[in-house]
N, C-alpha and C positions, 0 to 999 in steps of 0.2 A: 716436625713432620713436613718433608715434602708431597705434594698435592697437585694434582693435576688432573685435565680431563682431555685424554688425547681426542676424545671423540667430537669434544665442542657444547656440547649439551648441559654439562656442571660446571661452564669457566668461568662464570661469574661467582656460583657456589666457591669452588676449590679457591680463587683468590682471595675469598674473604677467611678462609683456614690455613693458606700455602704458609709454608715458617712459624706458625705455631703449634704449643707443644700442646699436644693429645695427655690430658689428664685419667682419664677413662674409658671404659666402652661397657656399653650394661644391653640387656636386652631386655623389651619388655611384651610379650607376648611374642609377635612376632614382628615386630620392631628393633633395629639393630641402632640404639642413639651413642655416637664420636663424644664425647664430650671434650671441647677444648678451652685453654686456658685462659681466653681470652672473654669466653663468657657464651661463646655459639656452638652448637651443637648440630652436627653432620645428621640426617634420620637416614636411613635406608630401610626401605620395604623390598625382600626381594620379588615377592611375586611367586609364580609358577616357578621362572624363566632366569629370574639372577642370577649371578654364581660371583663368589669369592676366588681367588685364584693365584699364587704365591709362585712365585719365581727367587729363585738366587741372584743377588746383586753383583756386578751391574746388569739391570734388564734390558734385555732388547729392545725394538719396535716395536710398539701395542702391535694384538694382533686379534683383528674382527674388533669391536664397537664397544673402546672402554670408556665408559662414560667417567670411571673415574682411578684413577692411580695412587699411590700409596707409598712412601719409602720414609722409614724411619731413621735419624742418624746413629741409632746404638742396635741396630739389626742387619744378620747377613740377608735379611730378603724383600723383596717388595712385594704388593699386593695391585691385582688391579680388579675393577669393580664392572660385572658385564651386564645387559639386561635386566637391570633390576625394574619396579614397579614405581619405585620414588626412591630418589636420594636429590637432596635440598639439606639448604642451610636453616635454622632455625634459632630463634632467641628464646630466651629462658621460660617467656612468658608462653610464644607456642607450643614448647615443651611440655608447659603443665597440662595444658589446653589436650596437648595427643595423648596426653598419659591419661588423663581424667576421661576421656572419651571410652579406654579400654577395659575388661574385666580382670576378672581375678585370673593371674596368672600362674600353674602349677609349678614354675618352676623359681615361681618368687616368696621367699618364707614371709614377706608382707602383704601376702595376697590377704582379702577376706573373701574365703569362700560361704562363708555363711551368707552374706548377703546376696551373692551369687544364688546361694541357692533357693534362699527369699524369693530374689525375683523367678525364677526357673517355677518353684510353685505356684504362683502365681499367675503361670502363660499357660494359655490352651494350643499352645505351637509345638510339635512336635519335639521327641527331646532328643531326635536326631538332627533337628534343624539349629535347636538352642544350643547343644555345644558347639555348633560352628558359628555359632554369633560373638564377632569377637569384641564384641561391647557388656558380654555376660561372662565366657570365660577365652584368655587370652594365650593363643599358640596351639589350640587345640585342632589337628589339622584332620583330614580325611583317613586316616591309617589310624589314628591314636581313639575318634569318633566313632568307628565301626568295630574296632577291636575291644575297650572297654568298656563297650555296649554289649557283647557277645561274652566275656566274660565274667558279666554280671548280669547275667541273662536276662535282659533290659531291652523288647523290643524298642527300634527307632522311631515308631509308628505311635508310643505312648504322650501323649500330651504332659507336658509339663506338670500339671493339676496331679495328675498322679505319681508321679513320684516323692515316696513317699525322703523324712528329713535322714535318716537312716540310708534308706540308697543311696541320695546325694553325696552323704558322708561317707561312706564306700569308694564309689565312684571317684568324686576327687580324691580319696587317699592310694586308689590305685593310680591313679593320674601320677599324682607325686613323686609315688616311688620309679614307677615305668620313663617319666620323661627325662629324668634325667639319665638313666642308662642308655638314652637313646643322643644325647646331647655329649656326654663321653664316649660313647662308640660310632657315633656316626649312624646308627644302625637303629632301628626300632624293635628290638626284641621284644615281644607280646607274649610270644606262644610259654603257657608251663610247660616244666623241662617232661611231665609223663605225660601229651602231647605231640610233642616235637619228634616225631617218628611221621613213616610215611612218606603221602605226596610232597613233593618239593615246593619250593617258597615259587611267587609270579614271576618272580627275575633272579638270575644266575646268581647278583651279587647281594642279594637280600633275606634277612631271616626269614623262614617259615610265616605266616598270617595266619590265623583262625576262617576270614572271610573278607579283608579287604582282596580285592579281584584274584576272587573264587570263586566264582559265580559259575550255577552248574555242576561245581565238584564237589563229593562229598563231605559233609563235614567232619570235620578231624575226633569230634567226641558222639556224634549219633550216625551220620551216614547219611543225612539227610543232603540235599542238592540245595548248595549256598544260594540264594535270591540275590537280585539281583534287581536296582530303578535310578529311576534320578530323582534327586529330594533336594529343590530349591536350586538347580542349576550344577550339584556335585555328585559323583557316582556313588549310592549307597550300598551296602550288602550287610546281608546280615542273614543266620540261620532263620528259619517258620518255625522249626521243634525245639531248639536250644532256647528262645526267643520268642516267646507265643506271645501272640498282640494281644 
């Protein structure tokens, strides 16, 4: 794997991976780890703001702020890497170190969500706040947070203390099944299909939502006007009648 940082910012990273061969690539939560065969491992957080981005070989001239590049010898294409949140090199040991730091991840069949949800009983924190803690469960983002809260008619407002092991177990099993459809399509399909009528999804190129930024409009199974706050610095929404606190 050729490696590079047109931007200047990973050129000491890319050096120490340039010409070696890329054995894997795993994600865990929402951590994206290179693993190469040398023993060091690429991490990338994208952030908000990152993006992935593939071009056919031979590539042009980076174009805007590629912090890092990408060109494999047995592929017609390369990849370059923009805004991300972190991308650094890492040894095996900091590896464990960032994996042990994360939770149970729904789209890892080694997660333990049990003890996930141990600790979640346990917290008098919100259990809109606790799925985005991603030291409890891992990947679980703002759209996935408000939508299998709404489908399991589970205000956000409920403290961890009450939920009860049964929710929990619900909950991550729809997590399960739903993220990984969202990981092969690109797409976060939420909505069930006798739902999926109606008002149109927030954005032209997005499935339907229940109440991720709905706010104001009716809701899709009572008619009630989606809420709408901020909870710990991210936008929440969720039905009051679907949803009672």
């Amino acid at each position: 794997m050729r490696v590079s940082s047109p931007q200047g910012r990973f050129a000491e990273g890319a050096a120490l991976v340039d010409g070696r061969v890329l054995e894997r690539a795993e994600a865990v939560g929402k951590h994206l780890l290179h693993h190469y065969e040398s023993g060091l491992t690429v991490h990338v957080h994208l952030g908000l703001y990152g993006t992935f981005s593939e071009a056919e070989l031979p590539m042009g001239p980076p174009v805007g702020q590629v912090r890092m590049r990408m060109i494999g010898a047995a592929t017609e294409f390369g990849t370059d890497l923009r805004g991300p949140t972190a991308c650094e090199v890492l040894n095996p040991a900091e590896v464990d170190a960032l994996v042990a730091r994360l939770g149970a991840d729904p789209l890892r069949p080694d997660a333990d969500h049990e003890r996930a949800g141990a600790r979640i009983r346990r917290s008098r924190r919100a259990i809109g706040a606790l799925l985005m803690d991603q030291a409890l469960i891992a990947g679980v983002g703002n759209v996935y947070r408000a939508e299998v809260l709404f489908r399991h008619g589970i205000s956000p407002f409920r403290p961890g203390t009450s939920v009860s092991a049964a929710e929990w177990d619900a909950l991550w099993a729809d997590l399960v099944d739903l993220m990984p459809v969202g990981v092969a399509t690109g797409r976060m399909h939420v909505v069930r299909p006798e739902h999926d009528t109606g008002a149109p999804s927030y954005a032209q190129d997005r499935p339907r939502t229940y109440v991720y930024r709905r706010q104001g409009e009716p809701c899709r199974v009572c008619a009630t006007p989606i809420a709408h706050q901020v909870m710990d610095g991210r936008n929440l929404f969720w039905c009051p009648t679907c949803q009672p606190a």
